[in-house]
C-alpha positions as a LaTeX table, in Angstrom:
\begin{tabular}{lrrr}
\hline
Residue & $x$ (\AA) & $y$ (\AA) & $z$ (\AA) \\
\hline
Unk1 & 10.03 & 17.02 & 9.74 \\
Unk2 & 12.07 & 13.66 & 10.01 \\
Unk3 & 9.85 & 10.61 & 10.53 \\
Unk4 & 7.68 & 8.70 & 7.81 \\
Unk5 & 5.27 & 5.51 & 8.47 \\
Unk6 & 5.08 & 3.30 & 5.57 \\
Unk7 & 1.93 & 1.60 & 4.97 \\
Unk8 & 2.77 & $-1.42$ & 2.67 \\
Unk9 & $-0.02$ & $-2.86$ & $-0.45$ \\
Unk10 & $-1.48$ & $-6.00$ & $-1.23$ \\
Unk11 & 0.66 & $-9.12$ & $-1.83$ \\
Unk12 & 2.55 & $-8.21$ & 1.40 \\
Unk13 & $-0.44$ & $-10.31$ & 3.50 \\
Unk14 & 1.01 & $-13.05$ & 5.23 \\
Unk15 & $-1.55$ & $-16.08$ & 6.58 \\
Unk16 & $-2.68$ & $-15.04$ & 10.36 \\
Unk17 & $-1.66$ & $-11.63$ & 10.16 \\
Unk18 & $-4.05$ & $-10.83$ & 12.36 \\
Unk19 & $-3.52$ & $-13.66$ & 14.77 \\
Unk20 & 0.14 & $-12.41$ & 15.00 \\
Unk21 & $-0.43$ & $-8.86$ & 16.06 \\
Unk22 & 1.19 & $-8.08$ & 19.52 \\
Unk23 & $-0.85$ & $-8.89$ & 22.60 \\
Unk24 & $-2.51$ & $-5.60$ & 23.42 \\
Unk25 & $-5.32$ & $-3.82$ & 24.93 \\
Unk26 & $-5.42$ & $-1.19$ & 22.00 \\
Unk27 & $-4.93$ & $-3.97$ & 19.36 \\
Unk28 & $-8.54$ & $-5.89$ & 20.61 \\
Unk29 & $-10.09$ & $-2.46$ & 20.43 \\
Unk30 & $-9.25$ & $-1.81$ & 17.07 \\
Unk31 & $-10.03$ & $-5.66$ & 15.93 \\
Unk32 & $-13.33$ & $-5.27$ & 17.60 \\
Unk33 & $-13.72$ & $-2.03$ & 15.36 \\
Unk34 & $-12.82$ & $-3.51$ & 12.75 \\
Unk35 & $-15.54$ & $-6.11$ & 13.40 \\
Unk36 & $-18.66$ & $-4.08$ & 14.34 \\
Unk37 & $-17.75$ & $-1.87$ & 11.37 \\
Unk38 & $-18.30$ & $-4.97$ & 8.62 \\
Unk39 & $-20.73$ & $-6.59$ & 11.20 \\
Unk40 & $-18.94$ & $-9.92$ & 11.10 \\
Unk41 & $-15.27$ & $-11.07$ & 13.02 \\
Unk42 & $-12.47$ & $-9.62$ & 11.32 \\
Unk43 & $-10.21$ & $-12.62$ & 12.97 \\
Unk44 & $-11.49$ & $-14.92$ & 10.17 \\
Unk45 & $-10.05$ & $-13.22$ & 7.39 \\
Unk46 & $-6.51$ & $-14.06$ & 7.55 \\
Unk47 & $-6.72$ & $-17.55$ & 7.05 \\
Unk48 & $-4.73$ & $-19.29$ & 3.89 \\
Unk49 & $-8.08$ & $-19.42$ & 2.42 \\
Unk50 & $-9.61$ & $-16.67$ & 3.24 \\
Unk51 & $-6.66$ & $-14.35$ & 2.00 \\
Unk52 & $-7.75$ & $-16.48$ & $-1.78$ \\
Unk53 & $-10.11$ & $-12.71$ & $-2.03$ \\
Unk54 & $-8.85$ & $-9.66$ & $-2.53$ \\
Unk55 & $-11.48$ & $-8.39$ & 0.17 \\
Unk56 & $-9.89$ & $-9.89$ & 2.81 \\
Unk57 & $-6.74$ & $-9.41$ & 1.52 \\
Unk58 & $-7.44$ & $-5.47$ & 1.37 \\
Unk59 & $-9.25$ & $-5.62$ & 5.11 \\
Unk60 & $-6.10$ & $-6.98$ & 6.53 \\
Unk61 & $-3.75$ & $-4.80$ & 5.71 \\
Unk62 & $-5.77$ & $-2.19$ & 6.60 \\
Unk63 & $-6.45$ & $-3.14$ & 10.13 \\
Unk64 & $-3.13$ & $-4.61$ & 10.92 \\
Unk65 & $-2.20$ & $-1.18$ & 10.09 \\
Unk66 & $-3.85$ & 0.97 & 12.03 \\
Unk67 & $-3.59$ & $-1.48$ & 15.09 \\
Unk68 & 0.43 & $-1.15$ & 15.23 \\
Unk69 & 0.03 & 2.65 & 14.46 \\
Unk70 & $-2.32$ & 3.42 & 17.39 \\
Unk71 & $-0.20$ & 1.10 & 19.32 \\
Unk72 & 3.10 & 3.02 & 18.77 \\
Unk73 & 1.00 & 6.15 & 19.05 \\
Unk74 & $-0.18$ & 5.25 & 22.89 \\
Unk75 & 3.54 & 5.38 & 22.95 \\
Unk76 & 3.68 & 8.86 & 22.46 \\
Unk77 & 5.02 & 8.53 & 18.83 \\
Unk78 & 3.84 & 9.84 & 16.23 \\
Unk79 & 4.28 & 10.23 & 12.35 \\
Unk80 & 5.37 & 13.64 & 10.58 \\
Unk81 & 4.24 & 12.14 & 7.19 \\
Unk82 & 2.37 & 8.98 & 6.50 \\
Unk83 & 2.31 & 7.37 & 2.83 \\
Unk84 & 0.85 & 3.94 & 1.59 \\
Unk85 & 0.97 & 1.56 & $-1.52$ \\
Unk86 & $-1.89$ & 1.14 & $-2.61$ \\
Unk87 & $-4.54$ & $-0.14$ & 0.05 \\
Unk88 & $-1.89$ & 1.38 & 2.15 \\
Unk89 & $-2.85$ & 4.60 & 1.59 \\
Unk90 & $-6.19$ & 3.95 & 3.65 \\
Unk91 & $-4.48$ & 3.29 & 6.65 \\
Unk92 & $-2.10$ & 6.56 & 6.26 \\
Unk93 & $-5.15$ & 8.33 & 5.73 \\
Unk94 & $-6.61$ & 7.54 & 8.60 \\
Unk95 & $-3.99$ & 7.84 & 10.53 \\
Unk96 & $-3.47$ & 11.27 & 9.02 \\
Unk97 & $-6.97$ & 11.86 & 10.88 \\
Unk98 & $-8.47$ & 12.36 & 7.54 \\
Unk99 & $-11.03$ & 9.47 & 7.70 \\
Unk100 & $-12.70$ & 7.15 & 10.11 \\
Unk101 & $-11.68$ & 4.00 & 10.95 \\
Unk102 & $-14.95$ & 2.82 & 10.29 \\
Unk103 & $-15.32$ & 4.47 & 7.08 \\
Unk104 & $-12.09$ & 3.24 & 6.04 \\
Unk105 & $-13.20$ & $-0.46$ & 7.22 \\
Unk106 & $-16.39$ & 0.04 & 4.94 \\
Unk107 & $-14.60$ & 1.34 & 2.16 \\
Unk108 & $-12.23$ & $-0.51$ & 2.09 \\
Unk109 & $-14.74$ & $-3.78$ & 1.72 \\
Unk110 & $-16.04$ & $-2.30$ & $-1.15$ \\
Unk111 & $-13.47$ & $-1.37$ & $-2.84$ \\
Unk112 & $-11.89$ & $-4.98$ & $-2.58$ \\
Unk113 & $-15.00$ & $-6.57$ & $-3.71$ \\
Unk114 & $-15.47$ & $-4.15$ & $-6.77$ \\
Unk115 & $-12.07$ & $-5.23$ & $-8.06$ \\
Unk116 & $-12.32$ & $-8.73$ & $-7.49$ \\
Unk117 & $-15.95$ & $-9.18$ & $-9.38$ \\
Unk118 & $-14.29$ & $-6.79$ & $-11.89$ \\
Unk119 & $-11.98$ & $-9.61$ & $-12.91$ \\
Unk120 & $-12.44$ & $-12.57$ & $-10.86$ \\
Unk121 & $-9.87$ & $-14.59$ & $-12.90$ \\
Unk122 & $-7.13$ & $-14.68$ & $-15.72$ \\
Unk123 & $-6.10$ & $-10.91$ & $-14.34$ \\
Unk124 & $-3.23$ & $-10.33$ & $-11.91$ \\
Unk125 & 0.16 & $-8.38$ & $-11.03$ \\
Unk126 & 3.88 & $-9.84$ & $-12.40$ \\
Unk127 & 7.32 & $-8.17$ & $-10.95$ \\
Unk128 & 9.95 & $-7.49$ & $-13.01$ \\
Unk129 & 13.93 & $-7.08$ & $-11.56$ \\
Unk130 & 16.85 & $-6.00$ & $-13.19$ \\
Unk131 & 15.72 & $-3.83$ & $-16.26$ \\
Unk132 & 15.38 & 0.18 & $-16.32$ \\
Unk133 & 11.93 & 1.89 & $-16.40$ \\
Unk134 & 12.47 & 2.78 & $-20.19$ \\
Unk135 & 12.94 & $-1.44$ & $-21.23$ \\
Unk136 & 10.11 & $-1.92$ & $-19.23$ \\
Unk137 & 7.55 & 0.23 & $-20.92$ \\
Unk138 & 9.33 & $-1.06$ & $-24.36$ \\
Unk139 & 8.25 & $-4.51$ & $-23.39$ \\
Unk140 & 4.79 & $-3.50$ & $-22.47$ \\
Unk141 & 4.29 & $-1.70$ & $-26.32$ \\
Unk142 & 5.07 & $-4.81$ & $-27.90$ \\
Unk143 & 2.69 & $-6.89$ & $-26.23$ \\
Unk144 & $-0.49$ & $-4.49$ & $-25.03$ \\
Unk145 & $-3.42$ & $-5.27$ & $-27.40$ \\
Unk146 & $-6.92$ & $-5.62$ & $-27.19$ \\
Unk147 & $-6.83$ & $-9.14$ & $-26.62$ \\
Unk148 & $-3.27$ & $-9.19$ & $-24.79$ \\
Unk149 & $-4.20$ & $-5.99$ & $-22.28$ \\
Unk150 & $-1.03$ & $-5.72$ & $-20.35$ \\
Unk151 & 0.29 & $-1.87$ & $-18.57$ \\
Unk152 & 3.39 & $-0.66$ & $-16.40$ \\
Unk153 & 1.28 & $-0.58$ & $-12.79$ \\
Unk154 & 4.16 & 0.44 & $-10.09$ \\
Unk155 & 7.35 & 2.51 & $-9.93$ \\
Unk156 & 8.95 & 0.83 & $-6.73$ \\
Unk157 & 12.96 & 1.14 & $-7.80$ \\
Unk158 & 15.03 & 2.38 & $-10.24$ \\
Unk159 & 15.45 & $-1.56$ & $-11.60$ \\
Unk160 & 11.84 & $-2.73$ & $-10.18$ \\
Unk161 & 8.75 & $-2.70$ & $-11.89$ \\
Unk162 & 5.32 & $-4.27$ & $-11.64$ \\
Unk163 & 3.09 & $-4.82$ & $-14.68$ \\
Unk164 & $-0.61$ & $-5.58$ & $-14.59$ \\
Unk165 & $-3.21$ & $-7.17$ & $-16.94$ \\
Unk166 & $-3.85$ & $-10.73$ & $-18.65$ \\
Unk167 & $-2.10$ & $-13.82$ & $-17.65$ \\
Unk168 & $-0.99$ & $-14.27$ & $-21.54$ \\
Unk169 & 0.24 & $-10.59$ & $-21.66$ \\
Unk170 & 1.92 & $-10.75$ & $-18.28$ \\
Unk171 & 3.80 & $-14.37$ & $-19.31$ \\
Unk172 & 4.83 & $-12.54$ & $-22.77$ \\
Unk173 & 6.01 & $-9.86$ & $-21.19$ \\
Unk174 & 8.23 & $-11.78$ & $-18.28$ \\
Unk175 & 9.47 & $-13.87$ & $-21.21$ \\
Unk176 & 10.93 & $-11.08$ & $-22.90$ \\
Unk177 & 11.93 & $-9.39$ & $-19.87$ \\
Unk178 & 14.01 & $-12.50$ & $-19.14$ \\
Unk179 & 15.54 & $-12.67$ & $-22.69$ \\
Unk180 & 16.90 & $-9.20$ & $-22.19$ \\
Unk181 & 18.37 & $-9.97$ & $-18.71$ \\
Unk182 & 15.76 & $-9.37$ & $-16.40$ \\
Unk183 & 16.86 & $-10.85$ & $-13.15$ \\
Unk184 & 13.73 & $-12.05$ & $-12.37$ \\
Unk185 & 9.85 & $-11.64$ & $-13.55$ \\
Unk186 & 7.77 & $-12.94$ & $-10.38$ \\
Unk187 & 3.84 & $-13.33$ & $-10.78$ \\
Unk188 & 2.63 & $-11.32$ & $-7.68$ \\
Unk189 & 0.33 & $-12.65$ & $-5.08$ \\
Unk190 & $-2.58$ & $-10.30$ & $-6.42$ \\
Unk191 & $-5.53$ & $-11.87$ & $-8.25$ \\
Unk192 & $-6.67$ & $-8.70$ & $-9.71$ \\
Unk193 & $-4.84$ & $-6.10$ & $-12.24$ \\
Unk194 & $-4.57$ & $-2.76$ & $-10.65$ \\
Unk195 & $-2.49$ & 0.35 & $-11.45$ \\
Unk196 & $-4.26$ & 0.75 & $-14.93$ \\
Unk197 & $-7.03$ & 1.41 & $-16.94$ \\
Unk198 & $-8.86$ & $-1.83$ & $-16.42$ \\
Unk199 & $-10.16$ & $-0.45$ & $-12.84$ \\
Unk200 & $-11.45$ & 2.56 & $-14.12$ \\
Unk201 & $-15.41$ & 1.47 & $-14.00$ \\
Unk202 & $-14.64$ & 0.11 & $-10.00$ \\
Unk203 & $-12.73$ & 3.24 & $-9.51$ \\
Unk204 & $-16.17$ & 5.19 & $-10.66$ \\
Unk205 & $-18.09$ & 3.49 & $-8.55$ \\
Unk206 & $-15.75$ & 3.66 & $-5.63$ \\
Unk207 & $-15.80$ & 7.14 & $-5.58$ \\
Unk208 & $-19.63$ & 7.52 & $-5.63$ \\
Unk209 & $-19.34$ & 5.76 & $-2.51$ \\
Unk210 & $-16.70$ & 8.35 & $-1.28$ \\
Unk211 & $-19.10$ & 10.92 & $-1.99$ \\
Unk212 & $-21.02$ & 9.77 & 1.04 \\
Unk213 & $-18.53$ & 9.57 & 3.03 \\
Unk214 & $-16.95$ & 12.71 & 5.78 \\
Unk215 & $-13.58$ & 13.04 & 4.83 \\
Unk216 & $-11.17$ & 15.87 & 7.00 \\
Unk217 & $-8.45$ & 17.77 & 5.84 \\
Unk218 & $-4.88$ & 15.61 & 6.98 \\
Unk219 & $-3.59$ & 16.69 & 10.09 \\
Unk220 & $-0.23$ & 15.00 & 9.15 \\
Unk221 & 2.14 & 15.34 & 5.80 \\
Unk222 & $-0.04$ & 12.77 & 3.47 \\
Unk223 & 1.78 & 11.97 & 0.33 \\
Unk224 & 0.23 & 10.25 & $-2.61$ \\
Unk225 & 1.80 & 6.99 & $-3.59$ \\
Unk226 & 0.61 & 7.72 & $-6.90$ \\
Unk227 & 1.88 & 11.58 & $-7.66$ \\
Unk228 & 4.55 & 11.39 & $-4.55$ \\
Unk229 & 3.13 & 15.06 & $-3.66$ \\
Unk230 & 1.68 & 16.04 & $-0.57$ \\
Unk231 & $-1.81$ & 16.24 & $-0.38$ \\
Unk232 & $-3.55$ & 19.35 & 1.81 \\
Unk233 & $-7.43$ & 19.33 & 1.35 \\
Unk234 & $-10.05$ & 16.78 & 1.65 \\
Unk235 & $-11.43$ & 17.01 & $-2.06$ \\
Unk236 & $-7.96$ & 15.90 & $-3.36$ \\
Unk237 & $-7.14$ & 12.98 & $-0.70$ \\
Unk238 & $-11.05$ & 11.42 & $-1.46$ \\
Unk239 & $-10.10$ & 11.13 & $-5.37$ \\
Unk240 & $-6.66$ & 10.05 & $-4.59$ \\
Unk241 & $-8.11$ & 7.02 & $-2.11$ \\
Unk242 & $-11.10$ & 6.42 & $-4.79$ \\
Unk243 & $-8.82$ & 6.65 & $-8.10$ \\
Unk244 & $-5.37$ & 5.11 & $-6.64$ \\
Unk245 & $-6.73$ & 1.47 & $-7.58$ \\
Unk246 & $-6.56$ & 2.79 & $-11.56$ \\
Unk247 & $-3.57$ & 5.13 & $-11.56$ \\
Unk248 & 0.05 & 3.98 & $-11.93$ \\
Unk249 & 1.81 & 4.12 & $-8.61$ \\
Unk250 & 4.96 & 5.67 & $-8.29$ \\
Unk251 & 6.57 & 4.49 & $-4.84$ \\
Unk252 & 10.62 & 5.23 & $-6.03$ \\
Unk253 & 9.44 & 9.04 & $-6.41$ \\
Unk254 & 7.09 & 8.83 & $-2.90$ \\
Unk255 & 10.05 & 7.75 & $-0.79$ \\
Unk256 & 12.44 & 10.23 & $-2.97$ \\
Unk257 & 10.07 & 13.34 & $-2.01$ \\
Unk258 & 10.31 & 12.34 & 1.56 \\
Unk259 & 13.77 & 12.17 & 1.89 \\
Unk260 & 14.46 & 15.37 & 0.01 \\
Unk261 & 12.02 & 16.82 & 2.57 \\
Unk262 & 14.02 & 15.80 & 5.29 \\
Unk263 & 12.72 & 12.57 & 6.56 \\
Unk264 & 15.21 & 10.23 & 8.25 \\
Unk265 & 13.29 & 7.91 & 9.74 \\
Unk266 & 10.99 & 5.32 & 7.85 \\
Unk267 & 9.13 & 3.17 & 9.83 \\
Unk268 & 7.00 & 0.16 & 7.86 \\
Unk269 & 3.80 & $-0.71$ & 8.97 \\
Unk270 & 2.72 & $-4.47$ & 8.94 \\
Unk271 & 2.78 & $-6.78$ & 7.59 \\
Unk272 & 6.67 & $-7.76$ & 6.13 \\
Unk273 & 9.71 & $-5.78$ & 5.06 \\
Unk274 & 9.62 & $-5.00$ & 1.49 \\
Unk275 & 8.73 & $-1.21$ & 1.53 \\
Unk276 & 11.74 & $-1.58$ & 4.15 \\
Unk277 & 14.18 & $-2.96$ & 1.36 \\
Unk278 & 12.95 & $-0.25$ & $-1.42$ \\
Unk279 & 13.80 & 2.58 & 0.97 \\
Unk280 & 17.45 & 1.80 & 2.23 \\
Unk281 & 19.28 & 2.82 & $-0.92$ \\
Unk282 & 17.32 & 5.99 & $-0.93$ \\
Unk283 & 18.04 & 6.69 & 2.49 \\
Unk284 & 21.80 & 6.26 & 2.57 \\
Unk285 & 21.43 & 8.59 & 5.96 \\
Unk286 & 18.59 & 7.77 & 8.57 \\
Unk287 & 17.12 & 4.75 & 9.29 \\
Unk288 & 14.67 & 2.18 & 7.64 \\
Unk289 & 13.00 & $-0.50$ & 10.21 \\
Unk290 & 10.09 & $-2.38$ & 9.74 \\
Unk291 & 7.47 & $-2.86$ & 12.74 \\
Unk292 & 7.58 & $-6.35$ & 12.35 \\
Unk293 & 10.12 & $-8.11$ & 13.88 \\
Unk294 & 11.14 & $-4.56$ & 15.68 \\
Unk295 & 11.15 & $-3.93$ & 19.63 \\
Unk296 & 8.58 & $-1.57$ & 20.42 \\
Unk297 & 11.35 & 0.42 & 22.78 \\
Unk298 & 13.87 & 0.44 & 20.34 \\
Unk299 & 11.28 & 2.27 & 17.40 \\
Unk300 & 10.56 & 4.72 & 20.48 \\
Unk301 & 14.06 & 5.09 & 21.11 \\
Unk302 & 14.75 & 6.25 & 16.94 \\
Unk303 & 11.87 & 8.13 & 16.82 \\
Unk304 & 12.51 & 10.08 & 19.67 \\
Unk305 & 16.15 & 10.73 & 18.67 \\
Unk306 & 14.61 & 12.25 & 15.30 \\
Unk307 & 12.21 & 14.54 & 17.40 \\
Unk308 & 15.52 & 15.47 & 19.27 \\
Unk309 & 17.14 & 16.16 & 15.65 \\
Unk310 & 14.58 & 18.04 & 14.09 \\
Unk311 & 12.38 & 19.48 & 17.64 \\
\hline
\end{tabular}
């Protein structure tokens, strides 16, 4: 087992994402999926505007997604585990052959729009660089309250953390963080606080909508961003796609588990390279490459050299 696609989360959108997907038979296919699925043209979601809501935000990443994975896969390369941030973990899912594109389109739209009406403004996601995991949590105690609700919302490196909650609470927080040496506290480009409590109720309903929904046992490795185990059965990967938007995620650990399980190739799926940049001090042997910006012969060429590895 050697080869791990990387399914990045919200705030890695870029404007025309879609627009800027390689010229492909496969990649129309899945676009025109995409747009029977929501009944409307995907292609007009990836405008500066239109990436304002989380929906189309969410819809994006999920489609650019699975377009570059079923391109590489008409390549004859495939994943031995799949993992995602987040919305990320709908496209690894399906890709794990655990749920329909379709599905995943519909969910997906739903689940974007539940969080957004959940907290349409004064909500959203701040980075924090430079402190440890235990000054981080410190800093969230001493400004969560009722009226300040502020939580730790991503593991993604051993010095890089994501909060979540109130505008006030995330400011207070970054201001302290940057008294005590933080080397940087950067408001996210997510309009909505996930990772925590405050998404329990759309989580709820989420997952009444998941109960309606045919979902497969994965045929690949699936690991949960949020637990960084794999997951084996259908039951478990439905609450972990319908409960991820609530739960704390813990990417450091995800990658960590990989490697230790002998992956030694990570491959990022579109759009943009940060998953790329948390992995590389974890794997200080294999290779990390993103899709974009990659030749499609030279992630054939690593891939195939890790089948040769571990046949």
């Amino acid at each position: 087992m050697s080869s791990l696609w990387a399914f990045p989360g919200q705030g890695a959108q870029q404007a025309g994402m879609l627009h800027a997907l390689p010229s492909d038979p496969l990649i129309d296919e899945c676009l025109r999926e995409a747009s029977d699925a929501l009944n409307e043209d995907v292609l007009h979601l990836d405008s500066h505007e239109a990436l304002q809501s989380t929906r189309a935000v969410q819809l994006c990443l999920l489609i650019a997604g699975i377009a570059c994975s079923r391109r590489l896969m008409a390549q004859d390369i495939k994943p031995d585990y799949v993992a995602g941030l987040s919305i990320g973990a709908y496209p690894a899912a399906v890709i794990a052959g655990a749920l329909s594109f379709a599905d995943a389109v519909r969910l997906v739209a739903l689940r974007g729009e539940l969080m957004q009406n959940a907290y349409p403004q004064g909500y959203g996601m701040t980075a924090l660089i430079g402190l440890d995991q235990g000054a981080v949590e410190s800093l969230v105690q001493q400004i969560h309250g009722e009226s300040t609700p502020v939580y730790l919302a991503n593991i993604n490196a051993d010095t890089q953390f994501v909060v979540a909650g109130s505008d006030q609470a995330m400011a207070s927080v970054a201001a302290l963080a940057k008294e005590q040496g933080a080397a940087a506290a950067k408001r996210l480009a997510v309009s909505v606080p996930s990772h925590c409590e405050l998404l329990s109720e759309p989580a709820q309903t989420l997952a009444e909508a998941f109960a309606q929904v045919s979902i497969q046992a994965p045929t690949l490795k699936y690991l949960s961003g949020s637990t960084a185990r794999p997951l084996f059965t259908a039951d478990k990967l439905r609450d972990d796609l319908a409960f991820n938007m609530c739960r704390v995620i813990d990417w450091r650990s995800t990658v960590q588990t990989a490697y230790e399980r002998g992956v030694r190739l990570h491959i990022e799926m579109p759009p943009g390279t940060v998953l790329t940049g948390l992995a590389r001090k974890t794997f200080e042997q294999g290779s990390v490459v993103a899709f974009q910006g990659a030749r499609l012969d030279t992630l054939s060429a690593l891939s195939r050299e890790e089948d040769l590895r571990h046949p």
